[in-house]
Each structure stands twice: as C-alpha cells, then as structure tokens.
C-alpha positions in Angstrom: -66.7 -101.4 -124.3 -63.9 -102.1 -122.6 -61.6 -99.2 -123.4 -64.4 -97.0 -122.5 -64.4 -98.3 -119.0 -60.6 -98.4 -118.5 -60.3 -94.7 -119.5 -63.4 -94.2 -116.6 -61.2 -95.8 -114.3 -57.8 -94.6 -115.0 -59.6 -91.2 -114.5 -60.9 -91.8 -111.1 -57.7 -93.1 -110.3 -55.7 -90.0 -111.1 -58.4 -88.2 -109.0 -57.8 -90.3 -106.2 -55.3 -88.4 -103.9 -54.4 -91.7 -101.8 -55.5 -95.1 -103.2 -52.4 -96.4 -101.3 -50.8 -99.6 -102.8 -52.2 -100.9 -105.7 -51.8 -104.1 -108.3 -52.9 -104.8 -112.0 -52.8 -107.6 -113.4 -53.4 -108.6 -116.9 -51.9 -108.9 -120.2 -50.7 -107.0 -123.7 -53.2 -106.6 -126.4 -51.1 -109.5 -128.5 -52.0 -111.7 -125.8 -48.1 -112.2 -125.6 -47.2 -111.2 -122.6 -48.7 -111.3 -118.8 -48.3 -108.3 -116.7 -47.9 -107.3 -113.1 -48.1 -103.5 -112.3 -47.4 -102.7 -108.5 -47.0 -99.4 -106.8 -46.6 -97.6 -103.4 -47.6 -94.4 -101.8 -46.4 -92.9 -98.7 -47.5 -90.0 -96.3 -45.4 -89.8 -93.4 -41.6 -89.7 -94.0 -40.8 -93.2 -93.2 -43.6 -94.4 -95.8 -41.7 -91.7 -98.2 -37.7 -93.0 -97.6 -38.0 -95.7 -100.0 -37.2 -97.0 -103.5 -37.7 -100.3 -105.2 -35.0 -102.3 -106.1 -34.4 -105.4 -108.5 -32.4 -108.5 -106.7 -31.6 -111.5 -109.7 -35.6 -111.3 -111.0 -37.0 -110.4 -107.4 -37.9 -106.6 -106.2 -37.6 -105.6 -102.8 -38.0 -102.3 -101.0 -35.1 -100.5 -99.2 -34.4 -97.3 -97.4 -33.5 -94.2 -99.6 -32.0 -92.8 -96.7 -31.1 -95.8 -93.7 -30.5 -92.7 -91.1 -34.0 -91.9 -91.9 -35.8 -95.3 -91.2 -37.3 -95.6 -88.0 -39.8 -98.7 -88.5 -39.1 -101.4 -91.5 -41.5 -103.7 -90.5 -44.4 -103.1 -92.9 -42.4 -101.1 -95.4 -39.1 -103.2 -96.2 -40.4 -106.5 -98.2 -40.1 -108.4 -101.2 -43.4 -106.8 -103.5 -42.3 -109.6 -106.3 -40.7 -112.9 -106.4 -41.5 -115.8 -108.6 -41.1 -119.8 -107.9 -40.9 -121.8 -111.2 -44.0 -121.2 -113.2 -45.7 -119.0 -110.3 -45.1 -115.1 -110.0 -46.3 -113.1 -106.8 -46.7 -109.7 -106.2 -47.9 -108.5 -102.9 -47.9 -105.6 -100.7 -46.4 -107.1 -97.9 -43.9 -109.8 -96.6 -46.8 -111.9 -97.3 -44.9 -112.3 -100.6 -42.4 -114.9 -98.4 -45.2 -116.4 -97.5 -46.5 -117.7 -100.7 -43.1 -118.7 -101.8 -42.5 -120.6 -98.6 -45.8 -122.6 -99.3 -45.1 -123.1 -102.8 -41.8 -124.5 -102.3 -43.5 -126.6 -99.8 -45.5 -128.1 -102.5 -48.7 -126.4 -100.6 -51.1 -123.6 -102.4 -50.6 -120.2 -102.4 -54.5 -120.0 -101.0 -53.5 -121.8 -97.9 -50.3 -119.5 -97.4 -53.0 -116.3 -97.6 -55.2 -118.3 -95.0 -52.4 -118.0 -92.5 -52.8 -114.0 -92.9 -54.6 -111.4 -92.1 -54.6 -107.1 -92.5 -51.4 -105.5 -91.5 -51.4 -104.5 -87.3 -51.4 -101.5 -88.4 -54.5 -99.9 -86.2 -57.2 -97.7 -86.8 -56.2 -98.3 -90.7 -55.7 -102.1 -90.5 -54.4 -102.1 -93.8 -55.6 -104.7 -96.2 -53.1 -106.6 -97.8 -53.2 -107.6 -101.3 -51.5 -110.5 -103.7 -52.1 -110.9 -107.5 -50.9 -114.6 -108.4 -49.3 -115.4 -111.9 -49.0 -119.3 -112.5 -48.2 -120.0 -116.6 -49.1 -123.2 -115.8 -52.9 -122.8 -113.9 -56.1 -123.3 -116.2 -56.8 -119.3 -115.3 -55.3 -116.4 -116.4 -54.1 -114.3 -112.9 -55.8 -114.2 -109.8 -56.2 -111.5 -107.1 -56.7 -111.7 -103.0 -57.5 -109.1 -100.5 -57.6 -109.8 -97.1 -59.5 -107.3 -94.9 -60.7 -106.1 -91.7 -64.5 -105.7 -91.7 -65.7 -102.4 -91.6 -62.0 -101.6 -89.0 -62.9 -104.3 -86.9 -59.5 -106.0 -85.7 -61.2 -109.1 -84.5 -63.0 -110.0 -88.3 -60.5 -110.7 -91.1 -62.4 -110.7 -94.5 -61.0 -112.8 -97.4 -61.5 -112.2 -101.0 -60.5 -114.6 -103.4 -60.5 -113.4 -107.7 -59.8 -115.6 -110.0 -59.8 -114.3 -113.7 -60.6 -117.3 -116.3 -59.4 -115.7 -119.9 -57.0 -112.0 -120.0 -58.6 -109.4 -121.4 -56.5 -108.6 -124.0 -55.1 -105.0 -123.5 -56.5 -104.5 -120.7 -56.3 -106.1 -116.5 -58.3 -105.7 -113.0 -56.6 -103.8 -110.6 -57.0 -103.3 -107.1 -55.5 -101.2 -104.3 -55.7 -100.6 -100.0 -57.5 -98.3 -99.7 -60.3 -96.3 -101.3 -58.9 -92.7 -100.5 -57.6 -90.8 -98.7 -59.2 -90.4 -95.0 -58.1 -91.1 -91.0 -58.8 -93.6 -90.6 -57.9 -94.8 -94.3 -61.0 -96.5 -95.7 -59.9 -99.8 -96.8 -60.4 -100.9 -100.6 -64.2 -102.1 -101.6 -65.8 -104.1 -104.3 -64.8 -106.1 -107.2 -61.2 -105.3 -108.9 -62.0 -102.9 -111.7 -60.4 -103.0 -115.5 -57.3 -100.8 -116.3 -55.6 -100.5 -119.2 -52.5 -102.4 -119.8 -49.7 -100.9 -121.9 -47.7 -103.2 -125.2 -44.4 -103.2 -123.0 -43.4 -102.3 -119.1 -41.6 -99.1 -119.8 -44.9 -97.5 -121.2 -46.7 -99.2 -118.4 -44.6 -97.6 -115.8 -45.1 -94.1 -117.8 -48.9 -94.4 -117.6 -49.1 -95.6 -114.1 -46.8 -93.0 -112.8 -48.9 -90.7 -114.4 -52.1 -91.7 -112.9 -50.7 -91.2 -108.9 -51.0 -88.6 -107.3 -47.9 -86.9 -107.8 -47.1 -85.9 -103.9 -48.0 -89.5 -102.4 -46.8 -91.3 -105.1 -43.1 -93.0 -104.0 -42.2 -96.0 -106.7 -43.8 -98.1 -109.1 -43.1 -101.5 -111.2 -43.7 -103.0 -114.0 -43.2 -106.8 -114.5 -44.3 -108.6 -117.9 -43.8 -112.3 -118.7 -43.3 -113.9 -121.8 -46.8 -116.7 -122.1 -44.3 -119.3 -124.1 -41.2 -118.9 -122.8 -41.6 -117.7 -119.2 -38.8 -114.9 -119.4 -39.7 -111.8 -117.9 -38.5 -108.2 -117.5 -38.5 -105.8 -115.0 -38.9 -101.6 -115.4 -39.5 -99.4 -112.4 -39.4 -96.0 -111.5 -38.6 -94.4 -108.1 -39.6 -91.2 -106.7 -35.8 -90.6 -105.1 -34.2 -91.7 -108.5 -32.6 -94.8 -107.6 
C-alpha cells in the first residue's frame, strides 16, 4: 500500500515546478537508520547564488558568489544542527532557535512558538522544522508555521508528531504548493515519500524529483538508531 502511494507522490512532486523548500523525514527499510532529506529552490538570482555546506556535523548555506549577494537574511542559515540526542532541520534561522532552547533545557515546541512565517510579503513564507530526538517515545516530528490564507496578522501552527517510522518510507512536507505570485503556501497533512537504504541514493532520487531549473542544493542526513553517528551527503547546483 504504501509504495504505491509514495510512487503517487514522488510523481506529483517531480511535476511540481516550484514546491520551494522541502523536508522528509523518516527512516531505511532496516529500520537502522533515521533520515533527514532537506532541499532548496530559488528563482531570483539571490535565491540561486547558494550551496550548502557541512561545518563539523552542521550544514549551513553560503554564497556561491559573495559579489552576487544582495540580501542574506532569509537565505544564509544553518538548515541542520543537532544538540545531544536531538537533530533539527529547518528552513530557516529558526534552526538557532531550537538549539538555543534546547540547550536551555526548554522544548523545541516553545522555541517554534516564538516564531512565525518569514516577513517575506505577499508570500509570507511558511517555515518548516522536522525534529529528530533518539531519545523521544516518537519516531520524528514535523512543524509548519503559516500565515492564514496570506494574512500577515494570523500565524497558523501545525504540530506532526509521527509515533512508529514507516519502514522505507517518511512524510515530507515543503513551503509552498507551486508555483504562483503570490506563492501559495503548503496545505494539508505531510504526505509519504520514499526513503532510500543510504543518503547518497537519497540525494540521487531527490535531486531527480526537482525541477531541474529551480532546483539549487539538496541534503541528505541519516542517523545511526543505536549509536547516534550520523552522515552527511549533499549535492549542489554550483558544484561546491
């Protein structure tokens, strides 16, 4: 049942020409390993002028071209970081965020509660986390915080918490349903994607699946269950 629906929905997502940023999580088929799957897109050329970038276990974004940049404030950020047993992907500085409240002994719900969309008007772009902790009584978790229906005064926030992995497969969600102006921010539930035995085939698919003129880097992050170790592939449009 559920490879049938995955291969639905890795089909409309090759389709779709802008689904913007997007996260899967889930885990291998062997139940082994956890995985986090995080990409960005880009239209303009400052969305476009970047590559991802591992730093000692974290990934952050960074200018392909630093004469190029003309505004790093929602593009340059930490997409994945970890603290002890917790790891966090996110499509935006809210990243920090969680960590900061983590290492404050506080929840990475209340850190999302001091959120909201990105400023980024008429799109308001959602922003989205997917939350790892080995040590949590559920398997992964995903938040989107949204404006309602592109109102700037009414932030919406969606909390998924995912009980048991679906073994070789994960829920994935993204910013934005397609393309449009203004972007039409994500709707519904997370949906199942398939999830690949190790993170260099996961980057292969995924890569695969965007829309090859939009489509700017891509990650793949997978965690060992029993030992915690993780490694890191990812693939960049620029070839960094």
């Amino acid at each position: 049942m559920y490879k049938q629906i995955a291969e639905t929905n890795a089909a409309n997502l090759k389709s779709n020409a802008y689904p913007g940023r997007g996260i899967v999580l889930g885990a291998t088929e062997d139940g082994r390993k956890l995985a986090q799957i995080y990409w960005i897109m880009g239209r303009s050329e400052n969305s476009r002028n970047r590559v991802f970038q591992e730093e000692s276990g974290f990934v952050r974004t960074r200018a392909f071209d630093e004469s190029k940049l003309t505004d790093p404030s929602l593009i340059i950020y930490y997409p994945v970081k970890h603290h002890q047993d917790v790891h966090v992907v996110s499509n935006g500085d809210q990243t920090d965020t969680v960590i900061d409240y983590l290492k404050a002994g506080k929840s990475w719900q209340e850190a999302l509660m001091t959120r909201t969309f990105e400023p980024d008007a008429p799109n308001y772009t959602p922003r989205i986390t997917g939350i790892m902790d080995l040590k949590a009584p559920w398997a992964y978790a995903l938040s989107i915080l949204k404006s309602q229906d592109g109102d700037e005064g009414h932030c919406l926030r969606h909390f998924y918490f995912y009980e048991k992995a679906l073994y070789g497969y994960g829920h994935c969600i993204h910013t934005y349903q397609g393309d449009g102006n203004p972007l039409p921010s994500f709707s519904g539930e997370p949906y199942i994607m398939p999830v690949p035995e190790n993170p260099e085939k996961a980057c292969q698919l995924y890569w695969s699946l965007l829309n090859e003129e939009n489509r700017i880097s891509l990650l793949a992050k997978y965690i060992d269950v029993e030992t915690g170790k993780f490694e890191i592939r990812m693939l960049n449009r620029h070839g960094a």
